[in-house]
N, C-alpha and C positions, 0 to 999 in steps of 0.2 A: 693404356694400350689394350686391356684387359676386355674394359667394355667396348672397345672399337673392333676384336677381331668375337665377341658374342654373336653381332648381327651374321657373319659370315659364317662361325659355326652351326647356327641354327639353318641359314637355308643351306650350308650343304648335308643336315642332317634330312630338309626336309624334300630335296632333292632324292636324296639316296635309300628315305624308306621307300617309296612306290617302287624303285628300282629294285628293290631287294626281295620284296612280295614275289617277283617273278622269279621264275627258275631260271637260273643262270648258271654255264660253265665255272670253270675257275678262271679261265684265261679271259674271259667277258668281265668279271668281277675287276680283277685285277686291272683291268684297262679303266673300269670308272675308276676304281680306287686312284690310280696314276692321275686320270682327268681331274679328278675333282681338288687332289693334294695339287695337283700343278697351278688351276684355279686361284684352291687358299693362297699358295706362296705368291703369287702375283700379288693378291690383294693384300698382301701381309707386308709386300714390300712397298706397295704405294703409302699403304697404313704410316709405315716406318719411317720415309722418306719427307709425308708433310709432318709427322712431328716432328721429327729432327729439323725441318725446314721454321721450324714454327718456333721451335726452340732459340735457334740461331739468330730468328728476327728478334725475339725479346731478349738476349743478350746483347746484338746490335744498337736497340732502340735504348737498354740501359746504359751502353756506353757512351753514347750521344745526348743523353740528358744527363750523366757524370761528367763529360767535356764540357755543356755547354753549363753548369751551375760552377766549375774550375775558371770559368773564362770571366764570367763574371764577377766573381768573388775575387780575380786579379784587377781588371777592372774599375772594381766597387775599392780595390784599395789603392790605386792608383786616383780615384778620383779623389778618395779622400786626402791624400797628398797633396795634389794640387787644391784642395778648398783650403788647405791648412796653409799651403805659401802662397793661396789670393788673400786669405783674411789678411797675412803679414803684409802683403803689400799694401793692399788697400788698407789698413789702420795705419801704415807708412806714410801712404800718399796725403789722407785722410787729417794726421796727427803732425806730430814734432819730425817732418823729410829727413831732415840734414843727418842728426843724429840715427833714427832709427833704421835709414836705408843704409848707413855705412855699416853696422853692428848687425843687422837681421836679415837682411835680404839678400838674396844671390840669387839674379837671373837665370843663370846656368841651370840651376834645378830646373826650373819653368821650360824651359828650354827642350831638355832630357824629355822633360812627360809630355810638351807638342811629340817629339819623336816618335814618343811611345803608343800616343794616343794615335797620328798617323798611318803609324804601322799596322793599325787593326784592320782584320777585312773587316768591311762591315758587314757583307751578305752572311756572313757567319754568326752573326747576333742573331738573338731570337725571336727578338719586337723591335717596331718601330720606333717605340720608347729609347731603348737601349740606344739603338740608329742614333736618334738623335740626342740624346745625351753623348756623343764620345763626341760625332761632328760640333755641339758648342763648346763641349772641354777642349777639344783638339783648337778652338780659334779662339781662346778664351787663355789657354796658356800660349798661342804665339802673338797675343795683341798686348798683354800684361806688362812684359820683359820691353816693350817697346814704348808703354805707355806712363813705366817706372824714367826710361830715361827721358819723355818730354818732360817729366813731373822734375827731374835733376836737372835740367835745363832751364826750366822757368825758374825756380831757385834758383838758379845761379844767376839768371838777369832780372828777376824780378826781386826776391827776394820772398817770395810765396808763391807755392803752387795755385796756378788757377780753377777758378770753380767748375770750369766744364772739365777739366781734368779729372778734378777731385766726383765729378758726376761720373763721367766716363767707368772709373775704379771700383765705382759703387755699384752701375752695369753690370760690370765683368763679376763681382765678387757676388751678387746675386743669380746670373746666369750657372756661378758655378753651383751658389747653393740650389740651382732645380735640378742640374745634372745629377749632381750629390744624390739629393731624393728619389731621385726617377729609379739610377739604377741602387738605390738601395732596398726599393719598393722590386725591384725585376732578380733582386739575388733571394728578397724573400718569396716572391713568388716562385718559382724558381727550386729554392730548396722543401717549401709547403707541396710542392708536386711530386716530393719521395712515397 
């Protein structure tokens, strides 16, 4: 603030020698002196004004890159939840159904995180990226829960799950792992931009 009110002390110094050379009453004096103090405080208060304004914007701008590295980082653990009960389904679907869907799986979780995933705005992500990692998470945990009980179905009248099924599972479990990546790649970006 120091160096920003120098400029104005020097011209109203250099204002006020040529004034001074001339002979002047006191009550002449005293009206520059008022003019030119009047002057500085104006400028002193503009001076004030854009830093504090300036100030304000960069605590602004850190609390919206603190929100937006929180949001992700929920996100980025949320997605990993659901990559961890598609692997389960999918080595479910994949593996030995009968037993491992009754003992490891519960759609219901899968369920909770479409919810969750849902509920995101998305104009509130940061990239594109992010966009579209939550939109295939978001359709990826409500196709899975649906696509576990064709797989209990075909067991039960077939007695093995089918191969487009068993493809289908393999889809889903790899769509999750790009999501997984993308925003684990946008929390480290993200947090590298402190």
């Amino acid at each position: 603030m120091r160096l920003a009110l120098a400029p104005v002390a020097a011209a109203g110094v250099a204002i006020a020698r040529p004034v001074y050379h001339r002979s002047m009453d006191g009550q002449t004096w005293a009206a520059w002196v008022q003019a030119t103090g009047s002057i500085l405080a104006v400028v002193a208060a503009f001076v004030v004004s854009y830093l504090l304004h300036r100030s304000s914007l960069k605590v602004l701008k850190t609390q919206r890159r603190d929100a937006r590295i929180g949001k992700l980082q929920v996100l980025f653990a949320l997605a990993e939840q659901a990559r961890m009960l598609i692997e389960k389904a999918n080595a479910g679907i994949q593996g030995d159904f009968p037993t491992y869907h009754e003992r490891e799986f519960d759609s219901s979780d899968l369920r909770g995180l479409h919810e969750a995933f849902a509920a995101v705005t998305l104009p509130d992500l940061p990239t594109g990226n992010a966009v579209f990692a939550i939109l295939r998470l978001k359709e990826v945990t409500r196709q899975m829960p649906t696509l576990v009980q064709r797989a209990v179905d075909e067991f039960g009248e077939q007695g093995e799950v089918s191969a487009v099924t068993c493809s289908d599972s393999e889809d889903l479990r790899q769509t999750t792992n790009w999501a997984f990546f993308k925003l684990r790649e946008e929390c480290a970006a993200a947090e590298q931009s402190l």
